[in-house]
N, C-alpha and C positions, 0 to 999 in steps of 0.2 A: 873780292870774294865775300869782306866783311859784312862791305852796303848792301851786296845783291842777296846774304843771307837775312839780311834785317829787311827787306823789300818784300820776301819771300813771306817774313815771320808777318809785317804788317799787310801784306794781302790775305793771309791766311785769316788774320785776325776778323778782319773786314768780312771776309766770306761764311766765318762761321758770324756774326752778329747778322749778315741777311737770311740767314739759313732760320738763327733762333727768330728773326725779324717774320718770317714769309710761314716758321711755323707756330705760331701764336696767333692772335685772335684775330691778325689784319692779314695775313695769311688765308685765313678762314675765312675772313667775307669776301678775301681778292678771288681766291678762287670758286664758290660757293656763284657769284657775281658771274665770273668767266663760263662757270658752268651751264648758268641760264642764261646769258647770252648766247651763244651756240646753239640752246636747244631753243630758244623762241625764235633765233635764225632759221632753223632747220623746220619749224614750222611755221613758217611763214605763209607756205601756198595753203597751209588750212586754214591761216589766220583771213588771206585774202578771199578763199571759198566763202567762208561765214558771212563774211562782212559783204559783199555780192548778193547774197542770198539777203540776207537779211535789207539790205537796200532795197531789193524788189519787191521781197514783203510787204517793206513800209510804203513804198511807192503805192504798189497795189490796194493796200490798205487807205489810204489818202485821196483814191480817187470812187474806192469800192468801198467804204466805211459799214456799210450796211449789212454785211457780215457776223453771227456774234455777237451781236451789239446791243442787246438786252447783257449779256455774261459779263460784259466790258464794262459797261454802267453800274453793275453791279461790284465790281472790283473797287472803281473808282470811289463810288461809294462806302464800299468799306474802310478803302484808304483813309480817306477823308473822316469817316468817324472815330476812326484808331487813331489818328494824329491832332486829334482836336484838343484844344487846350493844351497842348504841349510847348514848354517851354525852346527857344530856339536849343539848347542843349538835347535836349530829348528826343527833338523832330531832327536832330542829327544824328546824333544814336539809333533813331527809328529807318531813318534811311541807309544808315552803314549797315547795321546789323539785318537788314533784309538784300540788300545788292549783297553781300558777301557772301550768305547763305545762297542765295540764287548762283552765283558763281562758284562755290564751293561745289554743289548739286552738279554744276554743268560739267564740272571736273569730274570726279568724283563716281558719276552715273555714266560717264565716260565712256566704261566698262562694257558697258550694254551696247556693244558695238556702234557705237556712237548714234544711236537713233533719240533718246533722252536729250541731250547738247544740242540737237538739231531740231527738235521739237521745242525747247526753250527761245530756240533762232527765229522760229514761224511765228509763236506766242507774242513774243518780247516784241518783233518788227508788226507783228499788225496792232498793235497797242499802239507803240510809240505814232503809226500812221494814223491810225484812228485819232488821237486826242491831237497832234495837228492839226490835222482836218478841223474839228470841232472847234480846236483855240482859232483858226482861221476865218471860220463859220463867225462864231461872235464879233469880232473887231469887223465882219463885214455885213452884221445883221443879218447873217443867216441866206444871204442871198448866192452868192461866188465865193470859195474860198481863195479866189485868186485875185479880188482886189488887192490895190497897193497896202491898207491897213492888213490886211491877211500877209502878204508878205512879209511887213514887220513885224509882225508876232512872230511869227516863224522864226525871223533872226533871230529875236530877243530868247528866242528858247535854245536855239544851237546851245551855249556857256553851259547849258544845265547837261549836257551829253558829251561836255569834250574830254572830259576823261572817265565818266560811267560808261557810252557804249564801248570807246575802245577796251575796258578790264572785259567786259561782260565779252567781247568777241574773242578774248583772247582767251576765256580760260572754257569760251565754247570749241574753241578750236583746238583746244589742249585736250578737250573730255573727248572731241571726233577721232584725233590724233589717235589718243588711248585706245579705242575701241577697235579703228581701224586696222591698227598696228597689232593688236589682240588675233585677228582674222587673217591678217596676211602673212604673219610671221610663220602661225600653224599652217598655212596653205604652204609656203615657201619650205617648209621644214622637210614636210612631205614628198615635194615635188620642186627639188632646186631647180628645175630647167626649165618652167612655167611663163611664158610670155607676159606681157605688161598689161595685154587685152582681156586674156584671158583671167590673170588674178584680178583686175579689175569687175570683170563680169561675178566672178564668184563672192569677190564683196559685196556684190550689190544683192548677189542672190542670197548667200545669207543676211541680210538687212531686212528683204523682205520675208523671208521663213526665220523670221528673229527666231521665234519660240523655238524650234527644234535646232538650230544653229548655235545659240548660245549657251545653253548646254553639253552640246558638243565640246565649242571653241576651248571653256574656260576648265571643261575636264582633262583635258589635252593638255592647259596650258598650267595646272597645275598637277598632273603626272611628272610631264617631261621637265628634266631641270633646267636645258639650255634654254626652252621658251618658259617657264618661272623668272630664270634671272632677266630677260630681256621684257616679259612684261614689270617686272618689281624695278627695274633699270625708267623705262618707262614710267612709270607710276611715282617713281621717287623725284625726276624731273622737273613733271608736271607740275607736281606739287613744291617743288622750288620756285619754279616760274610764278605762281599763285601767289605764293609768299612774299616775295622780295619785289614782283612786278605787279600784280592785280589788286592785293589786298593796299597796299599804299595808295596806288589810281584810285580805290573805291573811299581811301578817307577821307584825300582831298576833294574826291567830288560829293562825299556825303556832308563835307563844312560847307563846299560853295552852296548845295541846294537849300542844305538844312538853314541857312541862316538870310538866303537871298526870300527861300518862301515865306518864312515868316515874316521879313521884311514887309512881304505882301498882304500877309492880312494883316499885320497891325493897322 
């Protein structure tokens, strides 16, 4: 009875040091961790939407370049005048602090039933097609962009995207997510017995009557308390997902650019 009372005392012991262990600070990223994983699981099929779209744009863009393409030039150009002279520190800074702002927006603007995130999607993917095309163009003097030199340029630019477009899809898919979620919750509220076609159609129908639709949604959805807490539920998420998963992707991909491009012009 002695030992199993002293077994007793030393498991107790143990269970409160995990208790104070889980509620202190490793506690707080284990679950803060746990909790964006879940929800970037759960948005997955918006992650895989984005990134679909967004590949067809760039396709599209790559073969149609001629699009837009005085506005584009124009971009580029400015780019390139803001970044000049900048030290490889700088022109990293210069790259993180505009991706992050771009993905903060796409989150964020969300809101707007996700028509904002998905106009950032059309944007983003005929650029990134466009200036393929063009680096493709050069290395092949302008003639095919599908010689084998065109090719290799292509690859040699993948590294500059492999962790900038996946944040930027993710936190587009986070801002559709928001929006979405804004409109079917209300729709759902109203009308629990509502088919999957039918709430379908009505998101799309308010998408296209944003104007008079968003007003609606977001009066509704700050009236009512159970659709307040389910979009603030939502919105607080998001914005953990951004934190802990987008904004880090965006600083490692703004050292590799920042420091590979100037590599380039020195």
């Amino acid at each position: 009875m002695v030992k199993k009372s002293v077994k007793n005392k030393n498991i107790g012991k143990k269970g409160v040091k995990k208790k104070k262990r889980n509620s202190g600070l490793v506690g707080f990223v284990n679950s803060n961790f746990k909790l964006t994983r879940n929800y970037l699981r759960e948005t997955l099929y918006y992650v895989l939407f984005v990134f679909v779209l967004f590949l067809i744009i760039g396709v599209f863009a790559f073969f149609y370049p001629f699009l837009f393409q005085e506005q584009i030039l124009k971009i580029i150009k400015n780019l390139i005048e803001q970044t000049a002279g900048l030290s490889p520190i700088g022109l990293t800074g210069f790259i993180m602090y505009n991706n992050i702002k771009t993905a903060f927006f796409a989150v964020l603007f969300g809101v707007m039933l996700g028509i904002i995130p998905l106009s950032i999607t059309v944007v983003n993917g005929y650029v990134l097609g466009f200036v393929a095309n063009q680096a493709a163009l050069v290395e092949c003097d302008f003639v095919s962009p599908f010689c084998l030199a065109g090719v290799s340029v292509l690859w040699k630019l993948l590294p500059h995207g492999i962790f900038e477009i996946p944040a930027i899809i993710i936190s587009i898919a986070l801002g559709v997510r928001l929006g979405i979620s804004l409109v079917a919750n209300c729709i759902v509220f109203y009308n629990r017995k509502i088919g999957k076609f039918s709430l379908g159609f009505l998101i799309i129908l308010s998408m296209i009557f944003f104007f008079i639709a968003f007003p609606i949604v977001f009066i509704m959805t700050l009236v009512n308390e159970g659709l307040r807490k389910r979009f603030l539920e939502n919105f607080g998420n998001s914005l953990r997902v951004f934190i802990l998963v987008v904004i880090p992707l965006l600083v490692i991909a703004g050292l590799i650019e920042g420091f590979l491009i100037w590599s380039l012009t020195v």
